[in-house]
Phi, psi and omega in degrees: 000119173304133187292358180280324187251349143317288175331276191322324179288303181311321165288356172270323161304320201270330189310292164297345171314322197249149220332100163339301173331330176319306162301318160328284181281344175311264163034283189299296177296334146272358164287312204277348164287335193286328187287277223344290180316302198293302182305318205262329162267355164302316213216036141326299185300290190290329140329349168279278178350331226218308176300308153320330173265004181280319192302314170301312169289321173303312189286283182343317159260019208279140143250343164195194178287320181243352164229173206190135220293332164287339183268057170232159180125202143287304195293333185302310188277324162288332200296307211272058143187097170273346165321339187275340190295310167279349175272282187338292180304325200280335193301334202276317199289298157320309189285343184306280203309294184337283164003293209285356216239317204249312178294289196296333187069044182289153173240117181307351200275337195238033156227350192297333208273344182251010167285307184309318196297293194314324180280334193285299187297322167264034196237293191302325161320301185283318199283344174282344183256328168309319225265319195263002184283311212277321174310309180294325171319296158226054134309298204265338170085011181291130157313110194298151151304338165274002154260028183267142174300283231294292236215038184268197188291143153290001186269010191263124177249352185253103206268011187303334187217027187295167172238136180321166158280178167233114197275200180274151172062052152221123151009120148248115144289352204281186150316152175238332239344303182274014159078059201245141165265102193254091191243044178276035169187139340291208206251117178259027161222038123290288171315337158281326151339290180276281194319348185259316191286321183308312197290322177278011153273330166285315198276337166289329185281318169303298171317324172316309205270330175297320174296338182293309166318312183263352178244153191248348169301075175273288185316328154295302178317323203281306225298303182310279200299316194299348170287309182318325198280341215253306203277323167302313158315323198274327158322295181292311187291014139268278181331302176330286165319297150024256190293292201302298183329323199296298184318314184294312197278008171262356182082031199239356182194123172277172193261017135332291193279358211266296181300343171266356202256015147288322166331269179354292161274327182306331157319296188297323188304022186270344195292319183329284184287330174310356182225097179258174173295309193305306158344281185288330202279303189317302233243001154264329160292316188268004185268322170281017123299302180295344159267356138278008165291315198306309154328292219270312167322331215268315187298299200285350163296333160312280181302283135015292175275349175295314180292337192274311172295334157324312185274338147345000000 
């Protein structure tokens, strides 16, 4: 048996083993992405009132096609290019590891397995909430407030190809004439958002707990981590909010889609605890016990045989 398909038997064994609980809050962040959704298409029809009148304060407050009072900025700049949104997380992510390799002096080679794990779990975080944001985007086909007669920009005067509204987490069937790509629900640069800030808050809490373990530097590691953690919070608790208000007031979403595509990654997050930190650290010291056992087996199985050719 290959020391490759040890590890994998060990990791699989061990995967259900250690704190239940896991299952629990996975559990938990998809009940409460589920309702959301579940919720929010239930009660569409009373909830177009609450869209329509936000599309009415976005025409109200409009100064231009692209900015706005809610638009400026930094929120400006995620809003028109949600790529930086993800050079950020992966930026958050270097600097945690940087940290770890050149102050602490961690040696990657006898950690990588629980770098890779962390990253594996949040590259699956993104890609279940992209996947499932883009799917619903073109299932239902709904119409931005700037391709609404009603409820576009005022500075857009040309209504030759506007379209009714529509509401949310429902099928549009009508006309297109000018070809609109009609992806306003659910909001994908809600869900990049919240899903970039979420992961650089998950990779500061893992780091806190891998580095505690592995450093004899505590008081620099807690000081270190706990900012990142603390900034990573202010991050999500801004940005967020943010972005979606942002989204509304450019005509690019009503707040149906804004809110669900938070459903959404809160929804994906379930992916999250299955890979908690304590989760991985445990179940990577022991898969590297076991190839070194296995190494000290494999030597003395050797050694064994070297004495048997001698006494030959």
């Amino acid at each position: 048996m290959s020391k490759f398909t040890i590890q994998f038997k060990q990791y699989w064994k061990n995967f259900g083993t250690y704190n239940q609980m896991r299952f629990v809050k996975s559990g938990i962040y998809f009940f409460v992405g589920a309702l959301g959704l579940i919720l929010l298409s239930a009660f569409s029809q009373k909830l177009s009132m609450l869209d329509i009148g936000l599309a009415k304060w976005a025409q109200a407050n409009a100064s231009n096609d692209h900015t706005s009072l809610f638009n400026t900025g930094a929120i400006q700049f995620v809003n028109e290019k949600q790529t930086p949104i993800f050079w950020m997380a992966f930026s958050f992510l270097v600097i945690l590891f940087g940290f770890d390799l050149i102050v602490l002096r961690l040696k990657f080679k006898e950690h990588l397995m629980k770098y890779l794990y962390i990253i594996c779990s949040a590259l699956a975080f993104v890609a279940i909430s992209t996947i499932l944001v883009q799917a619903m985007k073109f299932s239902f086909h709904r119409p931005r407030p700037t391709h609404t007669v009603d409820y576009h920009s005022p500075l857009d005067t040309d209504l030759s190809c506007k379209l009714a509204f529509h509401i949310a987490f429902r099928v549009y069937k009508g006309p297109n004439p000018c070809d609109y790509s009609l992806q306003s629900c659910p909001s994908g640069h809600t869900q990049g958002t919240a899903t970039s800030c979420f992961v650089m808050l998950w990779f500061a809490l893992f780091n806190l707990k891998f580095t505690r373990k592995y450093t004899t530097k505590s008081v620099l590691n807690c000081c270190f981590n706990l900012c990142m953690i603390i900034l990573a919070s202010c991050l999500t608790i801004i940005l967020v909010p943010s972005v979606m208000i942002a989204r509304i007031a450019v005509f690019a979403h009503f707040f149906t889609d804004v809110f669900g595509g938070l459903c959404i990654t809160i929804l994906s997050a379930f992916v999250l605890p299955l890979f908690e930190p304590e989760l991985i650290l445990k179940v990577t010291d022991e898969i590297s016990e076991v190839k070194t056992e296995g190494d000290k087996t494999e030597d003395t199985v050797q050694i064994a045989v070297i004495n048997d050719l001698r006494k030959e």
